[in-house]
Backbone atoms as SQL, in Angstrom:
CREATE TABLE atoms (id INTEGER PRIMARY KEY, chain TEXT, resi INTEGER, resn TEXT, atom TEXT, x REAL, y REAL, z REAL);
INSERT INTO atoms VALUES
  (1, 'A', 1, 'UNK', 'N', 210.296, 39.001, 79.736),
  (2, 'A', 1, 'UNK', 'CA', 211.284, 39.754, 80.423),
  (3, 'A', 1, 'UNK', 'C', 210.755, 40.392, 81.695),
  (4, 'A', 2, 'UNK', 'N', 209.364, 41.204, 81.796),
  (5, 'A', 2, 'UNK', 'CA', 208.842, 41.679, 82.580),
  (6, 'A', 2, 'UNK', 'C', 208.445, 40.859, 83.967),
  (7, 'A', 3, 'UNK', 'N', 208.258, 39.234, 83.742),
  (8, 'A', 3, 'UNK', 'CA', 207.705, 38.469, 84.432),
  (9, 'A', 3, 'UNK', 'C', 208.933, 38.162, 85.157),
  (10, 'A', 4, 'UNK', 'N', 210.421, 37.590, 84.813),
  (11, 'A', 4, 'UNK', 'CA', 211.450, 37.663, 84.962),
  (12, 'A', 4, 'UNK', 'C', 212.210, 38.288, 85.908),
  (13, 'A', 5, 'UNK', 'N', 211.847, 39.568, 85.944),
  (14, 'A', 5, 'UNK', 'CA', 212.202, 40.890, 86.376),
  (15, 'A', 5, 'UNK', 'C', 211.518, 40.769, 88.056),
  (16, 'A', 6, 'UNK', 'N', 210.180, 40.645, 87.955),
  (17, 'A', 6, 'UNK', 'CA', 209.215, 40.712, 89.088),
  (18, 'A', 6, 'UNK', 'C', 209.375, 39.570, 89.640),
  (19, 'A', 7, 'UNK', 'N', 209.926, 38.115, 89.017),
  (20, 'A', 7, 'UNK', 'CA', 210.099, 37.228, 90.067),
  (21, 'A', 7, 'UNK', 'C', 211.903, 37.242, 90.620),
  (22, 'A', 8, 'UNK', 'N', 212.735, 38.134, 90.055),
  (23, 'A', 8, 'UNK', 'CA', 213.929, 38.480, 90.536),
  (24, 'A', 8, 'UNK', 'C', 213.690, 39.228, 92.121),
  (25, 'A', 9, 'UNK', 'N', 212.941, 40.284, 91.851),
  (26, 'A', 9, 'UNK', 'CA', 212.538, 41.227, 92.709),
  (27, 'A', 9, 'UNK', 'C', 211.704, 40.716, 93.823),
  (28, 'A', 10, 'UNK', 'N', 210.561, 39.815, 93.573),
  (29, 'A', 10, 'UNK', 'CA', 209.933, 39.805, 94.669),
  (30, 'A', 10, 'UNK', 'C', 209.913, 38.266, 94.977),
  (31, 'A', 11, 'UNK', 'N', 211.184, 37.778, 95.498),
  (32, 'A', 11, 'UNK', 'CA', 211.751, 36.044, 95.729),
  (33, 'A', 11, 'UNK', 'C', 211.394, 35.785, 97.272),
  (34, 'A', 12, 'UNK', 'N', 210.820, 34.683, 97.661),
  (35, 'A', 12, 'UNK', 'CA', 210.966, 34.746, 99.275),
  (36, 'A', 12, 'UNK', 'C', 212.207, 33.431, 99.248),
  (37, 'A', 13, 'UNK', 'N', 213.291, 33.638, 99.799),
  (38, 'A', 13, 'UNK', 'CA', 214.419, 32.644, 100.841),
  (39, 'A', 13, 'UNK', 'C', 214.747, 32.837, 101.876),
  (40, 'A', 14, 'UNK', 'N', 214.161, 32.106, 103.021),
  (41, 'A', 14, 'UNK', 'CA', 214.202, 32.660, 104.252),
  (42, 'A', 14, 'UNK', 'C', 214.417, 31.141, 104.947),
  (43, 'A', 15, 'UNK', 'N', 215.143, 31.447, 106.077),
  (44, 'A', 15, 'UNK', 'CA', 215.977, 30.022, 106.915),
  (45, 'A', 15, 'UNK', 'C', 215.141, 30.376, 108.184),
  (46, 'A', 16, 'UNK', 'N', 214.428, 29.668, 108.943),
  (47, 'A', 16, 'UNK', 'CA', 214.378, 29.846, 110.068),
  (48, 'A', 16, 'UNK', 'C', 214.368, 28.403, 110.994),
  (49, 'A', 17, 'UNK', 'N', 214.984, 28.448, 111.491),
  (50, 'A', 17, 'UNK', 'CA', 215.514, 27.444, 112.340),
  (51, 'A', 17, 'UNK', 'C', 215.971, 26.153, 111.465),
  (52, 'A', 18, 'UNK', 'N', 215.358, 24.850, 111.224),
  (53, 'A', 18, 'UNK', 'CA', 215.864, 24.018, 110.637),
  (54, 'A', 18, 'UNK', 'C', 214.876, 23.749, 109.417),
  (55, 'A', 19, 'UNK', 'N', 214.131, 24.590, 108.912),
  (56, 'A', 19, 'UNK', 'CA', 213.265, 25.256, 107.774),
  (57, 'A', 19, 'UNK', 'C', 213.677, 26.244, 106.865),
  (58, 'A', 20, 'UNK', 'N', 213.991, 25.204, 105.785),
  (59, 'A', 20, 'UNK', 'CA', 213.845, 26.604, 104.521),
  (60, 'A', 20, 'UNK', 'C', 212.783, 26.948, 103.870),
  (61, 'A', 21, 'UNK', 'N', 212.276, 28.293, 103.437),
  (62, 'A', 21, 'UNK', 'CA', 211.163, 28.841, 102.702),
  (63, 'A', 21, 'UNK', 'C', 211.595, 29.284, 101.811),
  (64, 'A', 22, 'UNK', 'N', 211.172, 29.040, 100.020),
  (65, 'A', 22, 'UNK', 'CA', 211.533, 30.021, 98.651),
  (66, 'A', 22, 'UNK', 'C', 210.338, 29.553, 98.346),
  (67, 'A', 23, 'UNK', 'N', 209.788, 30.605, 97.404),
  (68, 'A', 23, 'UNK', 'CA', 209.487, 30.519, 96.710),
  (69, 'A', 23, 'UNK', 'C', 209.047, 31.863, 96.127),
  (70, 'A', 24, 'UNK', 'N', 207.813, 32.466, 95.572),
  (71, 'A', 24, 'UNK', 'CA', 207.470, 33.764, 94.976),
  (72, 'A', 24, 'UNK', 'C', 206.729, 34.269, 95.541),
  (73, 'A', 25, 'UNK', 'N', 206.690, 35.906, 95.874),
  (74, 'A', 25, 'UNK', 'CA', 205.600, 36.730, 96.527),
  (75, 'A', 25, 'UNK', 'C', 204.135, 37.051, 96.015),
  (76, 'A', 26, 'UNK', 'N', 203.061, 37.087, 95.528),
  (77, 'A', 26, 'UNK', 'CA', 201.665, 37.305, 94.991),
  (78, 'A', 26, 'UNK', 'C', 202.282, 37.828, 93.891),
  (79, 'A', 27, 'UNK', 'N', 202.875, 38.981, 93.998),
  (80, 'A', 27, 'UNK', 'CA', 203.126, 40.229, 93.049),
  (81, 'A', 27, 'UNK', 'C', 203.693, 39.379, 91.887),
  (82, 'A', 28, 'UNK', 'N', 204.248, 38.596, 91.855),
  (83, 'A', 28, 'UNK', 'CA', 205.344, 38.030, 90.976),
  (84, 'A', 28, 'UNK', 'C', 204.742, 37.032, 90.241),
  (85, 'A', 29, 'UNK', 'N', 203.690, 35.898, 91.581),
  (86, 'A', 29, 'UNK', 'CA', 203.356, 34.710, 91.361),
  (87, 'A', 29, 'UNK', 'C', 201.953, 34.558, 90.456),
  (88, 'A', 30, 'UNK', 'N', 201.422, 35.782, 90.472),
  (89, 'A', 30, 'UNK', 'CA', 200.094, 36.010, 89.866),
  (90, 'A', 30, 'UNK', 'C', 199.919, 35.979, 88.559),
  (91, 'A', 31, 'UNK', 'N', 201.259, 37.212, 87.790),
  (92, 'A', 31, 'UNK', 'CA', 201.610, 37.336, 86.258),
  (93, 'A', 31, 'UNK', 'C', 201.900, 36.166, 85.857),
  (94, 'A', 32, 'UNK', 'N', 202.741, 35.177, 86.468),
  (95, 'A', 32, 'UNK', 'CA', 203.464, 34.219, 86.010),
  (96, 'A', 32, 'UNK', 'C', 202.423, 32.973, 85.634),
  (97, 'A', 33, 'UNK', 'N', 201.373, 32.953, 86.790),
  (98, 'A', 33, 'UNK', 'CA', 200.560, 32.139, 86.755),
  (99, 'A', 33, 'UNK', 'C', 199.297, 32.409, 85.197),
  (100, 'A', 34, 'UNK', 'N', 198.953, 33.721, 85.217),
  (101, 'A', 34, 'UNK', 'CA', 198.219, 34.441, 83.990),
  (102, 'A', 34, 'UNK', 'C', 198.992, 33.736, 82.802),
  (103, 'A', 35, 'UNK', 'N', 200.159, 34.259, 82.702),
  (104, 'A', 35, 'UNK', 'CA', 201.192, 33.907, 81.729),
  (105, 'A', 35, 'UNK', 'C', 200.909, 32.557, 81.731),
  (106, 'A', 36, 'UNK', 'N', 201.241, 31.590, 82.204),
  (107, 'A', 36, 'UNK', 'CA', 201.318, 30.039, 81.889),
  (108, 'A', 36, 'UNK', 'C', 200.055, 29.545, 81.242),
  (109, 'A', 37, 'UNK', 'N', 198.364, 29.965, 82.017),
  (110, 'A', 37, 'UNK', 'CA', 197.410, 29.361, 82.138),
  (111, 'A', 37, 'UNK', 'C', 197.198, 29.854, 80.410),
  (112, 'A', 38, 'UNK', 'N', 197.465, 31.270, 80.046),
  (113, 'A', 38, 'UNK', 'CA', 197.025, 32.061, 78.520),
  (114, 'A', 38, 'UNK', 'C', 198.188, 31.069, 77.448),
  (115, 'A', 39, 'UNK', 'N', 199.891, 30.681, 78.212),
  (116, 'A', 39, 'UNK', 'CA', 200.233, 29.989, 76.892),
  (117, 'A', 39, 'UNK', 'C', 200.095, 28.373, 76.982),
  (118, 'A', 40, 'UNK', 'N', 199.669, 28.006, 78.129),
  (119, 'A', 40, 'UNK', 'CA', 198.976, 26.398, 77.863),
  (120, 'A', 40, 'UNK', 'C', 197.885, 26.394, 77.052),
  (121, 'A', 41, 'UNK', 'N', 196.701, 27.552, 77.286),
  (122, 'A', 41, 'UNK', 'CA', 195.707, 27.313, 75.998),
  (123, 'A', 41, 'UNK', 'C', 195.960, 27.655, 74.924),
  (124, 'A', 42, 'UNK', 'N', 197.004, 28.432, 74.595),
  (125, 'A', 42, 'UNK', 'CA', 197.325, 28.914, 73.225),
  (126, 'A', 42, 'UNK', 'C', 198.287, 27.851, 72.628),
  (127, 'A', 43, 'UNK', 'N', 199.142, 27.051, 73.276),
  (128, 'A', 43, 'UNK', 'CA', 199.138, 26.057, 72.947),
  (129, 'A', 43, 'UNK', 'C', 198.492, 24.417, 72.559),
  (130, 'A', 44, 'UNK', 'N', 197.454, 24.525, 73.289),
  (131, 'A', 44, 'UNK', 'CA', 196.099, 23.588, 73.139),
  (132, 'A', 44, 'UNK', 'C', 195.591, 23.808, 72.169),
  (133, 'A', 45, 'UNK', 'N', 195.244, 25.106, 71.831),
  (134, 'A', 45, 'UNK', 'CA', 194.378, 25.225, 70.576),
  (135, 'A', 45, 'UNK', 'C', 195.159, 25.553, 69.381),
  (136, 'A', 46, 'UNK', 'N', 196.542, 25.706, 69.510),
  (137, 'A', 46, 'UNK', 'CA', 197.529, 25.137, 68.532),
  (138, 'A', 46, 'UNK', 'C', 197.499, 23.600, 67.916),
  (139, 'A', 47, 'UNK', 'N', 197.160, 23.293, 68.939),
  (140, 'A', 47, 'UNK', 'CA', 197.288, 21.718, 68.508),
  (141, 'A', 47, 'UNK', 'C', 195.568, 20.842, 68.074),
  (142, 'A', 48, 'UNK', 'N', 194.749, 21.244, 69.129),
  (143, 'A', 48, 'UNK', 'CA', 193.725, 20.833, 68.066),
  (144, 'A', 48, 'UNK', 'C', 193.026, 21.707, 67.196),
  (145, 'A', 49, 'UNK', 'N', 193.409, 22.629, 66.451),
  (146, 'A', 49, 'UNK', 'CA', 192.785, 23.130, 65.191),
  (147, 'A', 49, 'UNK', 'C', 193.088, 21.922, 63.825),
  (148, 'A', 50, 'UNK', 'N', 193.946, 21.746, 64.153),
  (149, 'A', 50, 'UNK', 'CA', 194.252, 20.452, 63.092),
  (150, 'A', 50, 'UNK', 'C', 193.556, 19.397, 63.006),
  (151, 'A', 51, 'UNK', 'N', 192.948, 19.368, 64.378),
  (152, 'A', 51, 'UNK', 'CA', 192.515, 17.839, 64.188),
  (153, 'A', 51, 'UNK', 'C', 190.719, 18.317, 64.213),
  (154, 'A', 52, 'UNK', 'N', 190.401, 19.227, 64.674),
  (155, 'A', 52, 'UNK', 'CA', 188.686, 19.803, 64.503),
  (156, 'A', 52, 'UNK', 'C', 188.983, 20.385, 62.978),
  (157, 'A', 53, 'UNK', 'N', 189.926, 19.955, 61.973),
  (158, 'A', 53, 'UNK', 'CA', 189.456, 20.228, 60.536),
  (159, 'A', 53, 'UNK', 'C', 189.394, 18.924, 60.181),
  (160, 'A', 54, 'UNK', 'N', 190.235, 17.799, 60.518),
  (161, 'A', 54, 'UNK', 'CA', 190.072, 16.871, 59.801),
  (162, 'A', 54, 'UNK', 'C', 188.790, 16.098, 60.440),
  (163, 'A', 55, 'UNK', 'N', 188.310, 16.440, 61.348),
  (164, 'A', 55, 'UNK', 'CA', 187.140, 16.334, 61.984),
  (165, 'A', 55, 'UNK', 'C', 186.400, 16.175, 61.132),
  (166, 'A', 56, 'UNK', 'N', 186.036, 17.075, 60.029),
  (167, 'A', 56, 'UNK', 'CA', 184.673, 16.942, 59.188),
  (168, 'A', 56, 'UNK', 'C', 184.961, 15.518, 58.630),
  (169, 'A', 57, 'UNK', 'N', 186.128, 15.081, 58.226),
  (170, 'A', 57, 'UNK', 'CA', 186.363, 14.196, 57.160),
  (171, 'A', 57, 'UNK', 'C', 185.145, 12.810, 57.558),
  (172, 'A', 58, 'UNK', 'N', 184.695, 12.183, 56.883),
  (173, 'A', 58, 'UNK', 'CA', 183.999, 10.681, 57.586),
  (174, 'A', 58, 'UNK', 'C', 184.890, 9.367, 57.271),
  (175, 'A', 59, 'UNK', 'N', 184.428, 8.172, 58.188),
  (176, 'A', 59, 'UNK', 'CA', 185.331, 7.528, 57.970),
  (177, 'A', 59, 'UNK', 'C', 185.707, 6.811, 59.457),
  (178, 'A', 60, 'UNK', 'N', 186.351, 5.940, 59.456),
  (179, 'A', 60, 'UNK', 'CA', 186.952, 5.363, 60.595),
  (180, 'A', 60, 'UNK', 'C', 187.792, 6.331, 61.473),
  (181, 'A', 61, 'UNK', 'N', 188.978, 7.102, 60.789),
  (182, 'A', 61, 'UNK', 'CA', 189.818, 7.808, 61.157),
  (183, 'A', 61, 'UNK', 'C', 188.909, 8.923, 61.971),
  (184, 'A', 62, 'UNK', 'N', 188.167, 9.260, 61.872),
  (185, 'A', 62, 'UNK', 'CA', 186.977, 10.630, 62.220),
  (186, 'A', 62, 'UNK', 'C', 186.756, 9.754, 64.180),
  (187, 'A', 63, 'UNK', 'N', 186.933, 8.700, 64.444),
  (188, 'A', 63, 'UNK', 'CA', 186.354, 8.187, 65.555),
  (189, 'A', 63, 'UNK', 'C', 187.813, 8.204, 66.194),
  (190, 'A', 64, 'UNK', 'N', 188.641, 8.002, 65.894),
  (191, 'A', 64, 'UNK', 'CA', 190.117, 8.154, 66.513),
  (192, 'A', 64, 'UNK', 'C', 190.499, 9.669, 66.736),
  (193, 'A', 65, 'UNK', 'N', 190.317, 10.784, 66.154),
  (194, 'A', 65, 'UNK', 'CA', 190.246, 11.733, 65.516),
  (195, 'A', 65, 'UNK', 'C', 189.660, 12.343, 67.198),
  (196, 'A', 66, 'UNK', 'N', 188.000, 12.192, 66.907),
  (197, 'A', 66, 'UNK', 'CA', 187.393, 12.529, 67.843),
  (198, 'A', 66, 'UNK', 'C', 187.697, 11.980, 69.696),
  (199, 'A', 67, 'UNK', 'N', 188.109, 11.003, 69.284),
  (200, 'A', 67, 'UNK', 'CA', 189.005, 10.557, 70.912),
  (201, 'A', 67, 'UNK', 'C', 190.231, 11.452, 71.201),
  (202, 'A', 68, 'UNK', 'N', 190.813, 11.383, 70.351),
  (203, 'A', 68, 'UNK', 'CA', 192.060, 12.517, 70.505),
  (204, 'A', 68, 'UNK', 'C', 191.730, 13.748, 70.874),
  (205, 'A', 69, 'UNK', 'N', 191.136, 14.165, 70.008),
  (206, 'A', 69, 'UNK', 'CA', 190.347, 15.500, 70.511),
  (207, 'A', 69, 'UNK', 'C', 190.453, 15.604, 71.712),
  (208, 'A', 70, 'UNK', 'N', 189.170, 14.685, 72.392),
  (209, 'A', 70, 'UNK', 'CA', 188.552, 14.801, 74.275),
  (210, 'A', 70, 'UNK', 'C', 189.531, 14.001, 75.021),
  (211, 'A', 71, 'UNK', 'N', 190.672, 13.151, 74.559),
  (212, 'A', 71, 'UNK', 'CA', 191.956, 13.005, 75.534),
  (213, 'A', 71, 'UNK', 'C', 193.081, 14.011, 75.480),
  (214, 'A', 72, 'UNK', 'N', 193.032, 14.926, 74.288),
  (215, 'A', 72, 'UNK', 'CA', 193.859, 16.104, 75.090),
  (216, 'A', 72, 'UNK', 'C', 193.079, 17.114, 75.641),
  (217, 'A', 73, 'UNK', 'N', 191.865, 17.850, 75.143),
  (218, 'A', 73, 'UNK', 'CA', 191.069, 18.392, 75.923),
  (219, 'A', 73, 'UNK', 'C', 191.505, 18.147, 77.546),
  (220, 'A', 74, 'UNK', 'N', 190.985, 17.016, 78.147),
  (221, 'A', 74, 'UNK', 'CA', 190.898, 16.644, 79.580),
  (222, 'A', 74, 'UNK', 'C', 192.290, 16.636, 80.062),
  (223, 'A', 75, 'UNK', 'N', 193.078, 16.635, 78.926),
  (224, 'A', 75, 'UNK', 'CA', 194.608, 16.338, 79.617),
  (225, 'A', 75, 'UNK', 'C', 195.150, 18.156, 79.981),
  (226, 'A', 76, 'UNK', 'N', 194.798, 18.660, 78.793),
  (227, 'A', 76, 'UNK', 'CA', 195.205, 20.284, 79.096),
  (228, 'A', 76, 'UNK', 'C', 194.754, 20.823, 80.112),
  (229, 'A', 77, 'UNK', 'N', 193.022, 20.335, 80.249),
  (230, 'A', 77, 'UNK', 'CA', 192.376, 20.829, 81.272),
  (231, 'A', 77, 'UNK', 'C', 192.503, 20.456, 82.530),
  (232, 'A', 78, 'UNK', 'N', 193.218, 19.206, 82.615),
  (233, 'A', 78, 'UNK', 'CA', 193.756, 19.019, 84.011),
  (234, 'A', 78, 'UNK', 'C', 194.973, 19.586, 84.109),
  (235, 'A', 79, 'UNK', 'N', 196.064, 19.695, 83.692),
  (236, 'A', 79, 'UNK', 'CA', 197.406, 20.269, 83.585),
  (237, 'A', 79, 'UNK', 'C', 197.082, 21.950, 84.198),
  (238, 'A', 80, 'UNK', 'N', 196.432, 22.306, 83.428),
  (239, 'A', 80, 'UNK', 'CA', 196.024, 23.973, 83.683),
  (240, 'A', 80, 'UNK', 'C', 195.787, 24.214, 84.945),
  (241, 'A', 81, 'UNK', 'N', 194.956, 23.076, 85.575),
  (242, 'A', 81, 'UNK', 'CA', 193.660, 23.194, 86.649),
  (243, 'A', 81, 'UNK', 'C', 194.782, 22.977, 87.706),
  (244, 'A', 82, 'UNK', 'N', 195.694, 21.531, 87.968),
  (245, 'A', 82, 'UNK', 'CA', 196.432, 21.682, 88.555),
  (246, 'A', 82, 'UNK', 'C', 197.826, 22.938, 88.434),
  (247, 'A', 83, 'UNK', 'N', 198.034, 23.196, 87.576),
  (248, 'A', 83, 'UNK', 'CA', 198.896, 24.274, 87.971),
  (249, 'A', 83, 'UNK', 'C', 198.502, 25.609, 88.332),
  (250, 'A', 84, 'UNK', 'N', 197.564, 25.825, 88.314),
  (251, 'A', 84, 'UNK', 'CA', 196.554, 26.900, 88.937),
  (252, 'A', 84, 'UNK', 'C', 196.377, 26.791, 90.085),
  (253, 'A', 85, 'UNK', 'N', 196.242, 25.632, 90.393),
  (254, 'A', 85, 'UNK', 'CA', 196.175, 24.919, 92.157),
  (255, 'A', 85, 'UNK', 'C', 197.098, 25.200, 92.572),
  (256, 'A', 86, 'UNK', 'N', 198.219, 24.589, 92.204),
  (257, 'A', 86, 'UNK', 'CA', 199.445, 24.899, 92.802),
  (258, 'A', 86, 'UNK', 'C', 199.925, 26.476, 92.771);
């Protein structure tokens, strides 16, 4: 709600000549950005706790297991990285 609030409040839309500008002021764009980067990892590590238990298991499945793992790893960690960029 709070984040909501601050990007209501501090919006840039501005026309100047045959240029439009929107988007969010620091104040607004900073929380929002905190906010995303804290529930993309809290969602990441939602998702592989499941699979770093069945991790111990041995077996074929343990090598699929472990790929999954380091292809979402790299996938979150790029997702994050670029939206941080941006």
């Amino acid at each position: 709600g709070v984040i909501l609030v601050a990007m209501l409040l501090w919006e840039v839309s501005d026309i100047r000549g045959e240029h439009c500008y929107i988007g969010l002021k620091r104040a607004s764009s900073i929380p929002l950005l905190c906010y995303d980067t804290l529930f993309s990892m809290y969602m990441t590590v939602l998702f592989l706790m499941p699979l770093l238990k069945h991790k111990d298991k041995e077996g074929e499945d343990s090598a699929l297991v472990m790929r999954t793992l380091r292809r979402n790893l790299v996938a979150a960690t790029v997702s994050t990285s670029v939206s941080f960029a941006n």
